[in-house]
N, CA, C and O atoms as a DFTB+ gen file, in Angstrom:
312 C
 N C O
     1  1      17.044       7.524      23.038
     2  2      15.750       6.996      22.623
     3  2      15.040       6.472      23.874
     4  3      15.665       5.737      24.639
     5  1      14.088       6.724      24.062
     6  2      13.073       6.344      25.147
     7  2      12.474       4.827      25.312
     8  3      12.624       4.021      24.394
     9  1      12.075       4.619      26.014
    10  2      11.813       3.280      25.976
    11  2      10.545       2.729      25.246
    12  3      10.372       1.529      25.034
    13  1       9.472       3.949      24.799
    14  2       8.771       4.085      24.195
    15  2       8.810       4.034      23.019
    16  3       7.988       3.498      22.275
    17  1      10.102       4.777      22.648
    18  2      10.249       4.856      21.048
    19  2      11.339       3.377      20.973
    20  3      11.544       2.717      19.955
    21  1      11.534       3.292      21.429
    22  2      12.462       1.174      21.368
    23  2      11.102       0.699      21.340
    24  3      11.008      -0.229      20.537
    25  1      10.291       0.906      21.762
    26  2       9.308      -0.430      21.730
    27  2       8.521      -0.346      20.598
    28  3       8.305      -1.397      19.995
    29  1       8.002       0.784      20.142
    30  2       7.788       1.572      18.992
    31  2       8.239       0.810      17.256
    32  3       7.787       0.291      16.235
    33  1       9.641       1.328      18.075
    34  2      10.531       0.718      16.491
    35  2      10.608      -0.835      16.482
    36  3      10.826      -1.383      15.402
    37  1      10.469      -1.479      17.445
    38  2      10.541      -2.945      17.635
    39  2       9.339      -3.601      17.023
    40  3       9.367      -4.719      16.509
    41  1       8.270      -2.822      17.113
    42  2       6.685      -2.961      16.406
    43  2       7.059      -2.674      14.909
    44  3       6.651      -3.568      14.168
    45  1       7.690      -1.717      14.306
    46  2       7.783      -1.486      13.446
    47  2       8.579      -2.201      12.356
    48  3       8.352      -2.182      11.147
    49  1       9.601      -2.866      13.040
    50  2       9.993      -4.029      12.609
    51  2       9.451      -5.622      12.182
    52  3       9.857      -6.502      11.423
    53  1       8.329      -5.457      13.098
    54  2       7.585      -6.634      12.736
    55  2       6.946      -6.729      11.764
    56  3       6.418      -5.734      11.267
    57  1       6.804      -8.157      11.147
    58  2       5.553      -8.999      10.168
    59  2       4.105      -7.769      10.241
    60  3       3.826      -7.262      11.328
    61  1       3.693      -7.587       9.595
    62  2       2.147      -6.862       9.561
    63  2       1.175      -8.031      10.361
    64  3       0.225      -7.717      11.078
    65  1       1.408      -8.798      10.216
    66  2       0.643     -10.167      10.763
    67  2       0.928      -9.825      12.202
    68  3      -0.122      -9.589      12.800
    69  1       1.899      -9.730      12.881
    70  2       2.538      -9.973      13.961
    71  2       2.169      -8.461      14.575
    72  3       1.983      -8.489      15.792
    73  1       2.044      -7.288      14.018
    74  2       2.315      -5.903      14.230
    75  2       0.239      -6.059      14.565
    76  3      -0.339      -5.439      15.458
    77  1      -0.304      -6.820      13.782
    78  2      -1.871      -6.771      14.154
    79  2      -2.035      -7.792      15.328
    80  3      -3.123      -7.692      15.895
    81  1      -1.117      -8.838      15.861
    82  2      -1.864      -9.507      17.024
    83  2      -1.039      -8.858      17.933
    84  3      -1.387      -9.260      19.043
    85  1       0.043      -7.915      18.063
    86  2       0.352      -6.923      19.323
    87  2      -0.696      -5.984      19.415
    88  3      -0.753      -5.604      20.584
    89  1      -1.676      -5.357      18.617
    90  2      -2.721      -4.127      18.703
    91  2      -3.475      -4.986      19.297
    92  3      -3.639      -4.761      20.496
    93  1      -4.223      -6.304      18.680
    94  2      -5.223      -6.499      19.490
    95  2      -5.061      -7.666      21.080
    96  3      -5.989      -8.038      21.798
    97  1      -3.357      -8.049      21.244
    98  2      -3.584      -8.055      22.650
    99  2      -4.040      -7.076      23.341
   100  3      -5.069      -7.088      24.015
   101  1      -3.060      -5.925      23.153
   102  2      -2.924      -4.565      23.961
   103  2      -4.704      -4.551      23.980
   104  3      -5.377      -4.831      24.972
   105  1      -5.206      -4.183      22.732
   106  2      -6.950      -3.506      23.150
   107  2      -7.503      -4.778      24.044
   108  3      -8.331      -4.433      24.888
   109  1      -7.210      -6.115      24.012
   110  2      -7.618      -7.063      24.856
   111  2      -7.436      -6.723      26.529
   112  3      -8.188      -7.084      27.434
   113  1      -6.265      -5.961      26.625
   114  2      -5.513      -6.041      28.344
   115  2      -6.258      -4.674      28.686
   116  3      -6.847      -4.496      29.752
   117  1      -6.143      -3.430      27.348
   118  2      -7.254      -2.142      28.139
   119  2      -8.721      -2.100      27.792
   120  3      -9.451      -1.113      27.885
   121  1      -8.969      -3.005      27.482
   122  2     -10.680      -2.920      27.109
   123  2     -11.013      -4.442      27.033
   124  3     -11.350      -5.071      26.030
   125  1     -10.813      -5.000      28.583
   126  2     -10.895      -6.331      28.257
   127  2     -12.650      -6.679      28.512
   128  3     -12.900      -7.871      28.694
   129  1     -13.276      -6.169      28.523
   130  2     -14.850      -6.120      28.069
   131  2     -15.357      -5.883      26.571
   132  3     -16.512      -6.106      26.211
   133  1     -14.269      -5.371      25.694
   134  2     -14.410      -5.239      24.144
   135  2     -14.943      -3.975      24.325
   136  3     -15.049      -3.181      25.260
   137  1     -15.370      -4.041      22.687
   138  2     -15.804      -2.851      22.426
   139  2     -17.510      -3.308      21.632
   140  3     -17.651      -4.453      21.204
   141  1     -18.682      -2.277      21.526
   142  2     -19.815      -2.337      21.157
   143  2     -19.606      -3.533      19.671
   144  3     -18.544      -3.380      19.068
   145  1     -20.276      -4.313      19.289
   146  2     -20.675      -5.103      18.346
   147  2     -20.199      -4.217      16.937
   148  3     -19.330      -4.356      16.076
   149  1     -21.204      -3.311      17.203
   150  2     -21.326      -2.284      15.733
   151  2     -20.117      -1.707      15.935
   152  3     -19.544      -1.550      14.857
   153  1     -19.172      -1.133      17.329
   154  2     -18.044      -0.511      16.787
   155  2     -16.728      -1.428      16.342
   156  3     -15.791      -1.122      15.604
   157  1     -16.986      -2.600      17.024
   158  2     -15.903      -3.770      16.502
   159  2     -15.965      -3.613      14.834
   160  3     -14.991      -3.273      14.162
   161  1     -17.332      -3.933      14.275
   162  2     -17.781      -4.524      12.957
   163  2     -16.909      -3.153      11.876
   164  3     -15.960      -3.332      11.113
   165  1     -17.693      -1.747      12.195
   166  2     -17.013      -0.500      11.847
   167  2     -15.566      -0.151      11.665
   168  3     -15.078       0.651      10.869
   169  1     -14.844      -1.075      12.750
   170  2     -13.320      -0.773      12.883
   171  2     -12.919      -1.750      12.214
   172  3     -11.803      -1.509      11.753
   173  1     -13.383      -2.960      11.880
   174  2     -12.810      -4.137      11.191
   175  2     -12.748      -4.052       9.500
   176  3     -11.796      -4.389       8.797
   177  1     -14.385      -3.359       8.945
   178  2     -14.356      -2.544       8.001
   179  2     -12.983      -1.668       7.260
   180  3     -12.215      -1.864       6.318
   181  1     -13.212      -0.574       8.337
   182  2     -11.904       0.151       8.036
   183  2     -10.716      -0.129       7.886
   184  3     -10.137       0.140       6.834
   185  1     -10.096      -0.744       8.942
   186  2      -8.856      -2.041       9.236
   187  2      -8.590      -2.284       7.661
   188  3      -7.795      -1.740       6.895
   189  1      -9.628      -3.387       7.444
   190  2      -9.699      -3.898       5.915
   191  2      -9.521      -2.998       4.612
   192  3      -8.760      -3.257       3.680
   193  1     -10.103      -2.235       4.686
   194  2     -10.356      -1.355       3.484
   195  2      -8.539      -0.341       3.644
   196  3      -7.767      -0.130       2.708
   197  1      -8.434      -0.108       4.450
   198  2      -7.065       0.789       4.338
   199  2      -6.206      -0.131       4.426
   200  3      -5.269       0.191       3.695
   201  1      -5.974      -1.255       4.996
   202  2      -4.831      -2.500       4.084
   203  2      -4.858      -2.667       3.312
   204  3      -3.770      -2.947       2.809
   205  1      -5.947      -2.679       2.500
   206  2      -5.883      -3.083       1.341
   207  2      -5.956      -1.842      -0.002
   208  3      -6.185      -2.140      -1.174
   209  1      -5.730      -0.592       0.448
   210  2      -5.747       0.696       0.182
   211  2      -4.123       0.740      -0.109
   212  3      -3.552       1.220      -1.088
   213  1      -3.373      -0.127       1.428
   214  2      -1.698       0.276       1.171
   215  2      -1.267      -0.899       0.054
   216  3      -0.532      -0.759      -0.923
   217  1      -1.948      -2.077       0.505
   218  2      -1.254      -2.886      -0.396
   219  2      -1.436      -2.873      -1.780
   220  3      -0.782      -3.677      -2.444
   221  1      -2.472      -1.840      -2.526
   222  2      -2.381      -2.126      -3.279
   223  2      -1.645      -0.543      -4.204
   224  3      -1.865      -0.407      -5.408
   225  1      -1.267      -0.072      -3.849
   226  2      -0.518       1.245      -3.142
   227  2      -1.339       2.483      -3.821
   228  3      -0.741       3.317      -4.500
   229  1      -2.969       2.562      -3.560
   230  2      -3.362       3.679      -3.943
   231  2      -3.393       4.709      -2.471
   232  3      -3.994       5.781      -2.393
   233  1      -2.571       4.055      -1.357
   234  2      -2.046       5.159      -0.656
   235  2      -0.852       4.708       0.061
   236  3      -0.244       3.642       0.151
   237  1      -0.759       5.576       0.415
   238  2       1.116       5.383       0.974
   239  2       0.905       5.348       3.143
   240  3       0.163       6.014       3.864
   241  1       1.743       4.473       3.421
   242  2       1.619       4.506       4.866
   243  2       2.182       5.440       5.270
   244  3       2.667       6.028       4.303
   245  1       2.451       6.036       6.366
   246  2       2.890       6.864       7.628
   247  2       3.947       6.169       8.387
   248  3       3.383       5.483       9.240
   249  1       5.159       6.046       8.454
   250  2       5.993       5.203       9.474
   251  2       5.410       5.663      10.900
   252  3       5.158       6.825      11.221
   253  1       5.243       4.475      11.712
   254  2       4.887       4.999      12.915
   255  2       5.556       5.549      14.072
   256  3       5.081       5.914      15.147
   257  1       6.856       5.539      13.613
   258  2       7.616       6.812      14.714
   259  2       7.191       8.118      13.834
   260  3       7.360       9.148      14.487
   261  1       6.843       8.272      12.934
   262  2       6.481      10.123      12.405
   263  2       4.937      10.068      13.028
   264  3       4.622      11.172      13.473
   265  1       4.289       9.442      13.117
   266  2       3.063       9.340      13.533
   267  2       2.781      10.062      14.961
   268  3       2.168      11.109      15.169
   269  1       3.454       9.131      15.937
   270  2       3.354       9.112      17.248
   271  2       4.330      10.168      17.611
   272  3       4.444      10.569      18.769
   273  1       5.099      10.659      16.530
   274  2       6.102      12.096      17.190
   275  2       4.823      13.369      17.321
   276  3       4.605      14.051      18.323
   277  1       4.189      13.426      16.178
   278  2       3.158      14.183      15.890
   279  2       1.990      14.246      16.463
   280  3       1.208      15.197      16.433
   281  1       1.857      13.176      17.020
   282  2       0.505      12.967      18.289
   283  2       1.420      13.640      19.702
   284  3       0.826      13.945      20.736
   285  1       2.811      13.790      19.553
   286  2       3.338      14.137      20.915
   287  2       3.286      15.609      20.658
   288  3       3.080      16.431      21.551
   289  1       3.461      15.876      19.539
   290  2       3.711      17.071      19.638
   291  2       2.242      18.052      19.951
   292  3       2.201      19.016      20.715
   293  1       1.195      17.552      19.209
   294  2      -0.128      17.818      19.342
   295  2      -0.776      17.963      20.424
   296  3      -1.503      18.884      20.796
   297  1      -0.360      16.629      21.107
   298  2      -0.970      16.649      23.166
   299  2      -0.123      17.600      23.759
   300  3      -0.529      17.927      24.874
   301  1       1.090      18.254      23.345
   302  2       1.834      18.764      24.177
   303  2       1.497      20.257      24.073
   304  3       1.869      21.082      24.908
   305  1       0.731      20.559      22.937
   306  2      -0.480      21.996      22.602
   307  2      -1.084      22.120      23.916
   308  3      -0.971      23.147      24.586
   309  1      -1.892      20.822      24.396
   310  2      -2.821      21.203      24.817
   311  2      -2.728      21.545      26.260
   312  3      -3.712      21.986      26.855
């Protein structure tokens, strides 16, 4: 296992609470100027609406090691 996929599954282990203030350090350390007003507001929207999409289970999540295998496999097309 890569050190990627340990850090991966270590996220995946976490609180949902805890799994959302590791995303938005990280976007803090690579986009530490933010992002546009309207695209913050847009993404916070969404954020919201698909949590509350899983929790209330009219959809089902994605584990995020099948996720990110599939984004590898996809970039590795190109």
């Amino acid at each position: 296992m890569s050190t990627l996929e340990q850090i991966e599954a270590k996220i995946d282990r976490l609180p949902r609470k805890l799994q959302k203030q590791v995303v938005e350090r990280l976007n803090a350390r690579l986009w530490p100027s933010g992002f546009a007003p309207e695209v913050e507001r847009v993404w916070s929207d969404t954020v919201k609406r698909r949590l509350k999409e899983i929790d209330s289970g009219k959809v089902q999540g994605v584990p995020a090691a099948q996720v990110f295998a599939r984004a590898r496999r996809l970039l590795a097309r190109q």
